[in-house]
N, C-alpha and C positions, 0 to 999 in steps of 0.2 A: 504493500500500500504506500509506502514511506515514498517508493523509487518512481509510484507513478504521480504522487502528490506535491512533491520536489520540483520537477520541472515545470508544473502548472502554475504551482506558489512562483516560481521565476518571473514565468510569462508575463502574470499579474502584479506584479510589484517593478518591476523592471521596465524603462520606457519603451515603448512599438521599437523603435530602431537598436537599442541593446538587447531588449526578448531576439530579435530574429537574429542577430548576429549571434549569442548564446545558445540559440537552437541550433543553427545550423555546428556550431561549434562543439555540441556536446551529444547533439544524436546525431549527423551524419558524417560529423570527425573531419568540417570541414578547418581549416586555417586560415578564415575571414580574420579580419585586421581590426581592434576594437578603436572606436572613433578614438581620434586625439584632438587636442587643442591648439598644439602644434601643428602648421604646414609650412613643408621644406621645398623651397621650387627654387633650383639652379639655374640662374638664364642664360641662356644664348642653348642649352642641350637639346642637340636631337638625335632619336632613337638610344637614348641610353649615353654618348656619346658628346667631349666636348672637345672642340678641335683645336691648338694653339698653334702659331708659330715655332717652329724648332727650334732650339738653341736660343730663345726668348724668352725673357723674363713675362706672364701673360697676369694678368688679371682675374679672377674668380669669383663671380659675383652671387650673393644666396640673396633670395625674398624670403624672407619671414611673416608668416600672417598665425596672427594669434585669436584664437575666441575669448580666452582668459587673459591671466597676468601676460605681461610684454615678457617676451624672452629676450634675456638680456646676452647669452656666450651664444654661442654654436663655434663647433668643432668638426675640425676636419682631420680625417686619416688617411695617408696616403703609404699608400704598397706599392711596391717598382719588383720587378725581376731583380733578384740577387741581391735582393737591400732589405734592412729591418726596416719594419711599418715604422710609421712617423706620424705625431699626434699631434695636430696645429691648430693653437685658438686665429681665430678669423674679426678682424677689426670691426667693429661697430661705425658704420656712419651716422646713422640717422636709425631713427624706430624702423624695425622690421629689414632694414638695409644691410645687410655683413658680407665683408670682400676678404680674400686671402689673396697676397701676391704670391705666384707659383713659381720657385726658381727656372731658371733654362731646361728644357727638358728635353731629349732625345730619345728616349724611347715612352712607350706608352707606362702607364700609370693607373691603377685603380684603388678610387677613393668613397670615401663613406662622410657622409655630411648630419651631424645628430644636437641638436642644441632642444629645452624643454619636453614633450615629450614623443618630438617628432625629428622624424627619422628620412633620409635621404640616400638612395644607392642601392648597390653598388655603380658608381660609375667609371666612365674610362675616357681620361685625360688623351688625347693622341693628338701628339706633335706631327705638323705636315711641314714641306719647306717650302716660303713665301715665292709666289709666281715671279721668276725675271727671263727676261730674254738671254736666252744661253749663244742664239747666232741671228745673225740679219741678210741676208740678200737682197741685192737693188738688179734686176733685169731690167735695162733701159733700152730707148733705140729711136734715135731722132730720124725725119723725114731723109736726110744724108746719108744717115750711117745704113751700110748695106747687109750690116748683122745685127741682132740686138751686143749689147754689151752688157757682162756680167760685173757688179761690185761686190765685193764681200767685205763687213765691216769684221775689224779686230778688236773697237772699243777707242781707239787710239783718234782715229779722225776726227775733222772738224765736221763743219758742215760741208753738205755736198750739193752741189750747186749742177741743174741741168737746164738746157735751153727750152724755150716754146716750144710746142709742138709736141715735145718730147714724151713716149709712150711709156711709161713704168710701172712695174709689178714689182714689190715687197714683197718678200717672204721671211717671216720669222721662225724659228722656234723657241720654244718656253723650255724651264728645264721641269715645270711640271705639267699636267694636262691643265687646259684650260678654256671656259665654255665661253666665254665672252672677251671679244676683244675689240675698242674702240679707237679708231682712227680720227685726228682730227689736223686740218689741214689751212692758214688762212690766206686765203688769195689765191688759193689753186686750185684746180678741178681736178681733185683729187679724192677718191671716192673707196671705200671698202668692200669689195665685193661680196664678199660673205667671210662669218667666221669660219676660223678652223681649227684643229685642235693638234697636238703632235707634244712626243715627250723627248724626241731627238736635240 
């Protein structure tokens, strides 16, 4: 009688939204999450995932939203391949505001973010390397010239000066992939004809 009048006394004294998390938690042995007062949102992440600069010192920003008392700490843990975890308080700006500055980092990273009684993670920090131009090409070829002619830039030149008329294709590549890329040009009729992408 005890076992069937237990979980009814629950139901009844417990509000609609802890009865049903309780129910499912103790008759079907589910691992629902009992509400907190705390909530932990890391911005800029997606899918799990926060992306920095490599070898860059990056910024780590937490939103805090409280129902109850302000939480005042949150902490962060961070785990590396081949290294002891590491437990770091995270600066308070403003209510609800907390940032961690993240040293340089070259390999990926996973971290746990937990301040009052709310909880964040696991996540994973992954260092990418900042989009630059690894090489250039200038195929030119004025009304005159009976070939095109080819430039290749070393980083070393000035500027490069071509006459009227003059027919020229850029080509770049990046030393990472890259979805967009803007050309801009003033005074000339000089136009991009579509993006495109390359890791050469």
């Amino acid at each position: 009688t005890a076992a069937v009048l237990a979980p009814l006394l629950f139901a009844v004294v417990l509000p609609r939204e802890l009865s049903s998390i309780w129910g499912r938690r103790w008759l079907l042995g589910s691992n629902a999450s009992w509400p907190r007062d705390t909530a932990i949102e890391i911005l800029g992440l997606s899918n799990g995932r926060l992306i920095v600069p490599r070898g860059e010192p990056a910024s780590v920003r937490v939103a805090v939203r409280d129902r109850g008392r302000p939480t005042e700490v949150v902490w962060i843990r961070l785990i590396a391949p081949d290294a002891a975890p590491e437990t770091a308080t995270l600066v308070k700006f403003a209510a609800g505001d907390f940032r961690f500055e993240l040293p340089p980092q070259q390999q990926t990273v996973t971290v746990d973010f937990w301040g009052g009684d709310g909880r964040a993670g696991p996540v994973e920090i992954v260092p990418v390397d900042r989009p630059r131009i690894a090489q250039l090409k200038l195929v030119y070829k004025h009304p005159r010239d009976k070939v095109p002619q080819t430039f290749s830039f070393t980083g070393e030149e000035g500027n490069v000066r071509l006459l009227k008329q003059t027919e020229a294709e850029l080509t770049l590549w990046a030393n990472v992939p890259v979805s967009t890329l803007e050309v801009a040009a003033d005074g000339y009729g000089m136009s991009a004809a579509r993006d495109r992408k390359s890791t050469r």
